[in-house]
VEXNUVO-449892 format. One record per residue (C-alpha): y, x negated, z negated. Coordinates in nm, 2 decimals, always signed. Example, Ala and Ser with C-alpha at 12.3 -4.5 7.8 and 13.67 -1.06 7.14 Angstrom:
! residues 2
+--------+--------+--------+
:      Y :      X :      Z :
+--------+--------+--------+
:  -0.45 :  -1.23 :  -0.78 :
:  -0.11 :  -1.37 :  -0.71 :
+--------+--------+--------+
***
This chain:
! residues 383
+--------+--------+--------+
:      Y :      X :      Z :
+--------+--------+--------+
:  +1.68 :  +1.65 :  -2.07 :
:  +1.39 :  +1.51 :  -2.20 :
:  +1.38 :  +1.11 :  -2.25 :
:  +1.09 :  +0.92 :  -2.11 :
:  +0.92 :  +0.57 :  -2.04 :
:  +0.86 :  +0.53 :  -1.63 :
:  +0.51 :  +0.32 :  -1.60 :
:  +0.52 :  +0.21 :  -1.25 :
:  +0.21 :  +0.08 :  -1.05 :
:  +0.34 :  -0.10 :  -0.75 :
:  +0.07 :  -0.19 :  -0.42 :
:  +0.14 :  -0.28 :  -0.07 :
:  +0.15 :  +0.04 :  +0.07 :
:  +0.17 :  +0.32 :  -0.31 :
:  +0.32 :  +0.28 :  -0.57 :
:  +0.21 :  +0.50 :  -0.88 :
:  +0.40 :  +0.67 :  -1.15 :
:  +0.37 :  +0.85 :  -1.49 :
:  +0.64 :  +0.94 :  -1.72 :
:  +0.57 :  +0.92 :  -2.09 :
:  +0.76 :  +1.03 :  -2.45 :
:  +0.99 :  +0.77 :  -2.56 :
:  +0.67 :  +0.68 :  -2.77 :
:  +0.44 :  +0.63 :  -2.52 :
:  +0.24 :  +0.88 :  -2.62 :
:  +0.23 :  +1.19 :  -2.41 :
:  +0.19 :  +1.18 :  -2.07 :
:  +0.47 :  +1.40 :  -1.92 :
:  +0.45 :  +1.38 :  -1.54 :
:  +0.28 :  +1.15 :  -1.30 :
:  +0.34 :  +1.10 :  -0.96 :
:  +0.30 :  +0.86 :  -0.63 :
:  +0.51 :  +0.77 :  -0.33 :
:  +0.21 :  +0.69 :  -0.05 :
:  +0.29 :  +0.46 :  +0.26 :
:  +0.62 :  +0.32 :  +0.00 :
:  +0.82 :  +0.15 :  +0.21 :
:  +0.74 :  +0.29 :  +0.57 :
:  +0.96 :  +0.56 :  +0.76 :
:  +0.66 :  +0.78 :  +0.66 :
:  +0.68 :  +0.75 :  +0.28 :
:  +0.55 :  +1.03 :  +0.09 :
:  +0.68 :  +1.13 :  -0.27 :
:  +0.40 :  +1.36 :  -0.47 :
:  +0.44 :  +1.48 :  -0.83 :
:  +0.28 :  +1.63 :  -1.06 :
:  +0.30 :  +1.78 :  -1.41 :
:  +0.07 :  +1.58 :  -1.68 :
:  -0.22 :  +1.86 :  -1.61 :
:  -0.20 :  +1.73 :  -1.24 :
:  -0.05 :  +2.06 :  -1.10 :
:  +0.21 :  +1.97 :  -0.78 :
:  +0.55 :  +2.01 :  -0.86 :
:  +0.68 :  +1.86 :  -0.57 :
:  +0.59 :  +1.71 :  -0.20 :
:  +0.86 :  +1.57 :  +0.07 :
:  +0.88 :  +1.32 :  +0.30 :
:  +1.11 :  +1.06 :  +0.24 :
:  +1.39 :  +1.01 :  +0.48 :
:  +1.46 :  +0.68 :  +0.41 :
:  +1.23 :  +0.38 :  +0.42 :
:  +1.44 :  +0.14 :  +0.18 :
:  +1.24 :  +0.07 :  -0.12 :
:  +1.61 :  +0.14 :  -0.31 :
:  +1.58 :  +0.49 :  -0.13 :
:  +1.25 :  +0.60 :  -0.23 :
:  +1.28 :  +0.46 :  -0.66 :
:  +1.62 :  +0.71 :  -0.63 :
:  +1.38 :  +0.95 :  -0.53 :
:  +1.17 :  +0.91 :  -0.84 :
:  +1.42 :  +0.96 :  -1.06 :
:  +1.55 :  +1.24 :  -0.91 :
:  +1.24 :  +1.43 :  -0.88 :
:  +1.21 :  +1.37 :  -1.28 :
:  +1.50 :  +1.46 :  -1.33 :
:  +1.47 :  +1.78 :  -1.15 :
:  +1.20 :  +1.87 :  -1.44 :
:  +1.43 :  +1.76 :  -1.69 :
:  +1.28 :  +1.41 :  -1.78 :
:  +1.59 :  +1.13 :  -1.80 :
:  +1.41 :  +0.79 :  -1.74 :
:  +1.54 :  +0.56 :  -2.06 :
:  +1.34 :  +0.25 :  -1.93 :
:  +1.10 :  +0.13 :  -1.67 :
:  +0.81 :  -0.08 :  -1.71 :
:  +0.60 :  -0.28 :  -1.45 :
:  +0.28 :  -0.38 :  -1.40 :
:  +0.33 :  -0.74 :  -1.31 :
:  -0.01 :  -0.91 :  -1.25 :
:  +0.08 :  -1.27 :  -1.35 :
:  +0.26 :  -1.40 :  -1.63 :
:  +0.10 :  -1.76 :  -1.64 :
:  +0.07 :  -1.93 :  -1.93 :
:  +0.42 :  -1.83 :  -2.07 :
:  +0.39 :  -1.49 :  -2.12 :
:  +0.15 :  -1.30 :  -2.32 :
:  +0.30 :  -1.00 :  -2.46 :
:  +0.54 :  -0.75 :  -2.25 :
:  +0.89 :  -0.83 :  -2.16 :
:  +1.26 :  -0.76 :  -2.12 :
:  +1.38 :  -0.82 :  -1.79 :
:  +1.65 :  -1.02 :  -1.78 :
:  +1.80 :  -1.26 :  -1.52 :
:  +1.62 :  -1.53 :  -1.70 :
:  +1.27 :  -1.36 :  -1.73 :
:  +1.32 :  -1.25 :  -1.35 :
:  +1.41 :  -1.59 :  -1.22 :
:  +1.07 :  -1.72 :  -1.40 :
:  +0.81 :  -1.46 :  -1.27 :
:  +0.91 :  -1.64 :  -0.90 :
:  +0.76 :  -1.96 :  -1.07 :
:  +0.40 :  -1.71 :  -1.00 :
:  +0.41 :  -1.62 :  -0.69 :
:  +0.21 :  -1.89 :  -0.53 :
:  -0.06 :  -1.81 :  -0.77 :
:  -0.06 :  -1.39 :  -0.70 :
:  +0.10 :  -1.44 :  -0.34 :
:  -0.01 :  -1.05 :  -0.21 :
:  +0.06 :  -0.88 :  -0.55 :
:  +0.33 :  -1.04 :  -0.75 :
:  +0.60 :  -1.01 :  -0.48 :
:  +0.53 :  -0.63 :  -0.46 :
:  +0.65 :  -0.61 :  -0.82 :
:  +0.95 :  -0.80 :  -0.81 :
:  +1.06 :  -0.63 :  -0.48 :
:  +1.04 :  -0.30 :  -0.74 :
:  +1.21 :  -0.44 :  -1.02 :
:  +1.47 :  -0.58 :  -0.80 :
:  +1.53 :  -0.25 :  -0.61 :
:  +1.56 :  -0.06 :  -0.98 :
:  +1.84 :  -0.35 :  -1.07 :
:  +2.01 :  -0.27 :  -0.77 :
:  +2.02 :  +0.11 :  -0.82 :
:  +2.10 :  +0.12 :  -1.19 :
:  +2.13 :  -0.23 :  -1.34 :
:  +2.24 :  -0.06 :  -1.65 :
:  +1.87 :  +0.04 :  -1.70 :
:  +1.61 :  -0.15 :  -1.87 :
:  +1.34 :  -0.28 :  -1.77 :
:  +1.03 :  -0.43 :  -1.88 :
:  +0.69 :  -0.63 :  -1.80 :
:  +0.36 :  -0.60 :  -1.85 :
:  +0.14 :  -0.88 :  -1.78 :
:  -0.23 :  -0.81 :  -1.66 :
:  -0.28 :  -1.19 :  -1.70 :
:  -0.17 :  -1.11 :  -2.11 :
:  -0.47 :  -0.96 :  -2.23 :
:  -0.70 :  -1.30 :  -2.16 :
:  -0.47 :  -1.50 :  -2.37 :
:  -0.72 :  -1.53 :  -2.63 :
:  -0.97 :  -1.67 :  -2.44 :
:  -1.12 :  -2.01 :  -2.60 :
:  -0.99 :  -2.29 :  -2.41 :
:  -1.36 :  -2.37 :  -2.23 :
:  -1.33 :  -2.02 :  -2.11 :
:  -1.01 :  -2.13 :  -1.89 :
:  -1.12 :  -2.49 :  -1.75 :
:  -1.25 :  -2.52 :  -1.40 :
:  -1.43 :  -2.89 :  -1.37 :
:  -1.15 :  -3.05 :  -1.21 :
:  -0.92 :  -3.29 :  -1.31 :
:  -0.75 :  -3.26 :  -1.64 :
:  -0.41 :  -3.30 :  -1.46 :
:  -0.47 :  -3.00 :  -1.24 :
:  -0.50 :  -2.76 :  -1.53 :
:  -0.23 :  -2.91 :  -1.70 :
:  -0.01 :  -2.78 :  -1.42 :
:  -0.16 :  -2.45 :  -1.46 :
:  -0.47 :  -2.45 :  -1.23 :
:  -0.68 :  -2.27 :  -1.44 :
:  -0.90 :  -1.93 :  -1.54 :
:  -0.64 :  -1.68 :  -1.64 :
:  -0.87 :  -1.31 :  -1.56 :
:  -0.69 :  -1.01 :  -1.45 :
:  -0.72 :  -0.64 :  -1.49 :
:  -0.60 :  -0.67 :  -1.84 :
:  -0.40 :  -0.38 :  -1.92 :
:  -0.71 :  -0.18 :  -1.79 :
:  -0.93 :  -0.37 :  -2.05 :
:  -0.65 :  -0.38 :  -2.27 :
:  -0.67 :  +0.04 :  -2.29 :
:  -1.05 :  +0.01 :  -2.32 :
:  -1.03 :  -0.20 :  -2.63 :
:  -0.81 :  +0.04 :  -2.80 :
:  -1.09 :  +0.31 :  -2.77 :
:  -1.35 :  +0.12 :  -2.90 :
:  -1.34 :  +0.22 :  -3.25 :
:  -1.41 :  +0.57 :  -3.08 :
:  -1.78 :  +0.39 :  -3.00 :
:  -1.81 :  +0.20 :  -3.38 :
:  -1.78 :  -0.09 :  -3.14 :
:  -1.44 :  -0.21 :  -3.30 :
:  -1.59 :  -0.54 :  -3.38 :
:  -1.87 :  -0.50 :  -3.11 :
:  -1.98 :  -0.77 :  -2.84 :
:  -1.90 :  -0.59 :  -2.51 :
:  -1.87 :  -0.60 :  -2.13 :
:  -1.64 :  -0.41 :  -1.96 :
:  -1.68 :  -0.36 :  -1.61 :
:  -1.38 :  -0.27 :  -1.41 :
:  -1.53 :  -0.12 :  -1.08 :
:  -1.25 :  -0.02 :  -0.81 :
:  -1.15 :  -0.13 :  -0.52 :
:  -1.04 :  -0.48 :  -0.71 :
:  -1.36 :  -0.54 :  -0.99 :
:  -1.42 :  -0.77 :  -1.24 :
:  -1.58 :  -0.76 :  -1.57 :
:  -1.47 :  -0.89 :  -1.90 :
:  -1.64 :  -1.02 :  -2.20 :
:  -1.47 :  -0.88 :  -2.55 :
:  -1.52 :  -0.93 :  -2.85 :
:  -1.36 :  -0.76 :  -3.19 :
:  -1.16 :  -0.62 :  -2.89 :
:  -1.06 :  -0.94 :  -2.77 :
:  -1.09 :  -1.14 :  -2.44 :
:  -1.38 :  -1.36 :  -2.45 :
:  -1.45 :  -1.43 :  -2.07 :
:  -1.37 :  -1.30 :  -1.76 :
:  -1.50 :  -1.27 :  -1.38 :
:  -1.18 :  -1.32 :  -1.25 :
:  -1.04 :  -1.68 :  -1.28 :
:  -0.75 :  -1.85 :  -1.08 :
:  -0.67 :  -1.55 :  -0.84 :
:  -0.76 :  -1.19 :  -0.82 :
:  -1.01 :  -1.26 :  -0.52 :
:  -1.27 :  -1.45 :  -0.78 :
:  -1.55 :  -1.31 :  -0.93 :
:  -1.72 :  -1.00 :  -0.86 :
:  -1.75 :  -0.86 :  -0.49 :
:  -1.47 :  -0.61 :  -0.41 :
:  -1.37 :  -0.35 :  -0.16 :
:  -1.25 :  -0.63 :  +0.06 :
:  -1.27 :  -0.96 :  -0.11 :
:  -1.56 :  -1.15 :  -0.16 :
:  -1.55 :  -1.25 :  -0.52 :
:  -1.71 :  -1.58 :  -0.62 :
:  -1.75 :  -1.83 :  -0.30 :
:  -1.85 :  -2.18 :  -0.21 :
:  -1.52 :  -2.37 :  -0.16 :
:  -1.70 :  -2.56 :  +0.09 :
:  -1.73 :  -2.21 :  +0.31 :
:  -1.34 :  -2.27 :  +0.28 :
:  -1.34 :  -2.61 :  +0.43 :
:  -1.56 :  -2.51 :  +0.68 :
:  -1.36 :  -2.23 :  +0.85 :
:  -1.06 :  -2.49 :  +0.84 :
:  -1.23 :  -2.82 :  +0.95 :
:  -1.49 :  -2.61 :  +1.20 :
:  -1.31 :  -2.29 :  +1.29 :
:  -0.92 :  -2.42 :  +1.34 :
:  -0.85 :  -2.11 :  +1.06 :
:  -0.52 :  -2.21 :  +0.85 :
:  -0.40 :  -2.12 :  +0.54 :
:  -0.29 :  -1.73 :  +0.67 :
:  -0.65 :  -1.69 :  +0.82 :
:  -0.85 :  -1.82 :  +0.54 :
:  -0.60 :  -1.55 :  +0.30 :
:  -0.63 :  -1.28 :  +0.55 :
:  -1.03 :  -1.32 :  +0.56 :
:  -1.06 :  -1.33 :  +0.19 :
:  -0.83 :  -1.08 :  +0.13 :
:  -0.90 :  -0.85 :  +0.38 :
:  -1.22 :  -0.88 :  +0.55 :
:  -1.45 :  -0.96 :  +0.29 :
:  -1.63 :  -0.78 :  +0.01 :
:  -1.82 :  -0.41 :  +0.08 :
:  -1.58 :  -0.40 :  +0.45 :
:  -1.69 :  -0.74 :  +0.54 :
:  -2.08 :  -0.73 :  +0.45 :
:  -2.08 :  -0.38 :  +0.53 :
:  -1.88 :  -0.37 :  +0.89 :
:  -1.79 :  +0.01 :  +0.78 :
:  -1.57 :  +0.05 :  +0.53 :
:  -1.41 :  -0.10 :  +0.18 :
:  -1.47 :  +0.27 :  +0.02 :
:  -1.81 :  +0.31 :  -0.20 :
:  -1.81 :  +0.70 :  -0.11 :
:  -1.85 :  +0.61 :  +0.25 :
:  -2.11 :  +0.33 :  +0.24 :
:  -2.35 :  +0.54 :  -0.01 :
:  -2.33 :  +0.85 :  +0.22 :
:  -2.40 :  +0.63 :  +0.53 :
:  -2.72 :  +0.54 :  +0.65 :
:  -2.68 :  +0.21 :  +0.82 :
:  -2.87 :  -0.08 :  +0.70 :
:  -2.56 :  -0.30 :  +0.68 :
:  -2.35 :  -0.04 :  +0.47 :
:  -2.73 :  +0.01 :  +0.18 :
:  -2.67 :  -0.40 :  +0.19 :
:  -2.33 :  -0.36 :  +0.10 :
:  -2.37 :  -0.17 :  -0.23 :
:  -2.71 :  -0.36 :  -0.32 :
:  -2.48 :  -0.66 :  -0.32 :
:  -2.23 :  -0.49 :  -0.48 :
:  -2.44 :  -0.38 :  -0.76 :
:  -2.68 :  -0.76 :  -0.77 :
:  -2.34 :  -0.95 :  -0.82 :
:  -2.25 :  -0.70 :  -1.12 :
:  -2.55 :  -0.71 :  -1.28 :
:  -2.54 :  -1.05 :  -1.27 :
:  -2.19 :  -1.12 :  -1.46 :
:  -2.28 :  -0.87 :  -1.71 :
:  -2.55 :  -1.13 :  -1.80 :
:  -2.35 :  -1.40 :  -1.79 :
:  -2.08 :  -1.27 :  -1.98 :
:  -2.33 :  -1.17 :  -2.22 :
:  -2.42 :  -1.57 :  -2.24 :
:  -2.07 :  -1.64 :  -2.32 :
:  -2.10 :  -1.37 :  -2.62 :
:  -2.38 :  -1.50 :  -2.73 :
:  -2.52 :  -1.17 :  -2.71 :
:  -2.44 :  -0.76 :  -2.66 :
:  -2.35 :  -0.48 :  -2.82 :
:  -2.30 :  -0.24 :  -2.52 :
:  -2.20 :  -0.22 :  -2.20 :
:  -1.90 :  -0.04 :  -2.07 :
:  -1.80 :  +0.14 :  -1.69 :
:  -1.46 :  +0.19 :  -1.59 :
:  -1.18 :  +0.22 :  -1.34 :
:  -1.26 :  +0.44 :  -0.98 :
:  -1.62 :  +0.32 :  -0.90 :
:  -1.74 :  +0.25 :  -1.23 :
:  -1.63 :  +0.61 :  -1.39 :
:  -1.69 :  +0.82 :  -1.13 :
:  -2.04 :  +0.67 :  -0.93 :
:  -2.36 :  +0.75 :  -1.09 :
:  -2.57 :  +0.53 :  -0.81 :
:  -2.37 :  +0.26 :  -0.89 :
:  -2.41 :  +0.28 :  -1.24 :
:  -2.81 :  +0.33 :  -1.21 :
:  -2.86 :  +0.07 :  -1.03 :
:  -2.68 :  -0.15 :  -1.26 :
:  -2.81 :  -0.06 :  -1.57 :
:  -3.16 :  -0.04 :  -1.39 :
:  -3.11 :  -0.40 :  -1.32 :
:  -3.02 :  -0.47 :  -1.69 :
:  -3.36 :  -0.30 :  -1.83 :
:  -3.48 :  -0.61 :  -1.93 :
:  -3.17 :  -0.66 :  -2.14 :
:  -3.29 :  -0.32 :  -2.34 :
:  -3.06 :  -0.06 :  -2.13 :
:  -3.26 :  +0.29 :  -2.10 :
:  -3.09 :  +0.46 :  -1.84 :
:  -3.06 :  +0.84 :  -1.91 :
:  -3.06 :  +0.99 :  -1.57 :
:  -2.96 :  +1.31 :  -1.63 :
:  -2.65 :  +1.18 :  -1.86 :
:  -2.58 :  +0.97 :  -1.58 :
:  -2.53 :  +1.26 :  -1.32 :
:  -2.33 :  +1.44 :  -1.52 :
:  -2.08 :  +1.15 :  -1.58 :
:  -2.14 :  +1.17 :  -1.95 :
:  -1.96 :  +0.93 :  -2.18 :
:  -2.31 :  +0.76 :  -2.29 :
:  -2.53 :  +0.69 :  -2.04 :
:  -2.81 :  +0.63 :  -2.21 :
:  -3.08 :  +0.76 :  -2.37 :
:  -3.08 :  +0.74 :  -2.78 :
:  -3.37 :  +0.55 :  -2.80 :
:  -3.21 :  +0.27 :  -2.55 :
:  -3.19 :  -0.08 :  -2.76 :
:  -2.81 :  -0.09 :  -2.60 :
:  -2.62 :  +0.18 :  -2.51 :
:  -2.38 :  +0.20 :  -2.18 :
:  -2.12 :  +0.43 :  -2.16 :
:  -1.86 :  +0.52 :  -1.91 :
:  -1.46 :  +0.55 :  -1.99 :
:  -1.16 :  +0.65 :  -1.80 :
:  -0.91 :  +0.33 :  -1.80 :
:  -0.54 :  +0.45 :  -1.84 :
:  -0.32 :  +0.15 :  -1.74 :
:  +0.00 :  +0.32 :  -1.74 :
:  -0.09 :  +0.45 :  -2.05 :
:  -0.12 :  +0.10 :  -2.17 :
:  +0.22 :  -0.01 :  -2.04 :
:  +0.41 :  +0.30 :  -2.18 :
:  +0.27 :  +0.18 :  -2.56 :
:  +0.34 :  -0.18 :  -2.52 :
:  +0.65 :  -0.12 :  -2.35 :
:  +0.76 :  +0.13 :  -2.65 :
:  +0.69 :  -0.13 :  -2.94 :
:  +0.90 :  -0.38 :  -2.75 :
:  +1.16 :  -0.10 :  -2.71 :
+--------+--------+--------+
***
């Protein structure tokens, strides 16, 4: 039996795997168990080429059920899970490296929940379930919250009362184990000491200001539903369009969540659907809004992040929309001409890693993120 490291990905309705050396080097195996946590929850996995090794239902809808599953699938191609480590999206102000999970540390990552209240319960459910089926085996956090730790204090303060972000009402930015992986490639780009904006595209998006492959500034701020326009989440609002649905519409707390959360972004200007691929092949006006405000509001942050650099080295795509759509990208980087981004069309189509043309003042390129990937090595120096 092999040893490994199990990076696991929790959401509200998949949860993601990859097994990795006891290193966190080499990607072994990766896997998903889709609708986790339903009677019809789905184990897939695959070797680290992405062939299918395996495909069942799972009989059982317990999330204790389906993790038991996991392991035995890996063991089944003789990899023996040493330790498992979670992506846990908020570690407040406490916590800005990765974790042992003790009773301690658990009991503390409650103290977050009201500020991640739809995705840090999902991950202590997980960790919970794996104590419960093996509490002999360790377990660690990853915070995406971590990576922004080195933001200059400005960069954190909303223009309220001190007191407020004293008691930890404040900019923290998220998606930082996917910017965190970016940063470690760019010495790959002679940008190791570069001014850059990453922009994480997916489903959830934000962008991130680095610099000397640390966070500078961020989109995201308080919550995960702040900054740019998403697949259903608006991004940056007027509070006041807050007060107005409760003091004018009778929505409470639930509503307001539910219409932020849920019908917002691309789904909510659109009408049609949270998914890029559907709104660029459609031909309704409302959908061609959809991804023109989509691309306007990124555009935008990628030149105010470059204010809070103080200027730009480059310009960087990432995660499911921004590496694998070449109209998103083009418009973006056509809307940042005037910043000295020469779009090279052809490099563009073919999902190059520059995107560019060599005689562009900045250059824009397009890397895969690898999360897990960034769990598995953090999790392995803690180790």
């Amino acid at each position: 039996m092999t040893p490994c490291l199990l990076a696991i990905n929790a959401g509200s309705s998949t949860l993601k795997f990859r097994a990795f050396s006891a290193d966190g080097q080499t990607l072994l195996a990766r896997g998903m168990v889709d609708r986790f946590g339903s009677k019809e929850a789905k184990l897939q996995l695959s070797d680290a080429r992405g062939q299918p090794q395996t495909e069942r239902p799972l009989d059982d809808a317990s999330h204790q059920a389906a993790l038991a599953a996991v392991l035995n699938s890996l063991a089944d191609q003789q990899l023996q899970v040493r330790a498992v480590v979670h992506r846990v999206v908020h570690g407040g102000k406490r916590y800005h490296e990765p974790i042992r999970i003790d009773a301690a540390a658990r009991a503390a990552l409650d103290e977050y929940i009201p500020l991640a209240p739809l995705h840090q319960p999902v991950s202590l459910e997980v960790v919970d379930a794996f104590q419960e089926l093996d509490d002999r085996l360790p377990q660690i956090a990853c915070f995406d919250t971590a990576f922004h730790a080195s933001q200059p204090e400005v960069a954190t303060r909303f223009g309220i009362a001190r007191h407020w972000h004293d008691e930890g009402v404040r900019r923290y930015g998220f998606h930082g184990l996917s910017y965190a992986a970016i940063s470690r490639r760019l010495p790959e780009l002679n940008l190791a000491h570069g001014k850059v904006v990453v922009c994480h595209l997916g489903n959830g998006a934000s962008a991130c200001a680095i610099e000397s492959g640390k966070s500078i500034a961020s989109s995201m701020g308080f919550s995960a539903v702040d900054g740019l326009m998403m697949g259903s989440r608006p991004g940056y609002i007027d509070p006041e369009v807050i007060l107005y649905w409760q003091e004018h519409e009778g929505m409470g707390v639930k509503d307001v969540r539910r219409e932020l959360y849920k019908n917002s972004g691309l789904l909510g200007v659109s009408g049609v659907s949270a998914d890029m691929r559907e709104l660029l092949d459609s031909e309704l006006p409302a959908a061609r809004e959809a991804v023109e405000l989509f691309c306007y509001r990124a555009a935008r942050e990628v030149a105010s992040l470059a204010g809070a650099l103080r200027g730009l080295d480059a310009v960087i795509f990432t995660a499911g929309i921004g590496e694998h759509s070449a109209e998103v990208r083009g418009r973006i980087l056509q809307q940042l001409a005037w910043l000295g981004f020469e779009l090279d069309h052809a490099a563009n189509l073919a999902h190059s890693r520059r995107l560019t043309t060599q005689n562009s003042r900045l250059p824009a390129y397009a890397l895969p993120t690898d999360e897990e990937g960034e769990m598995a090595r953090q999790a392995a120096r803690l180790l």
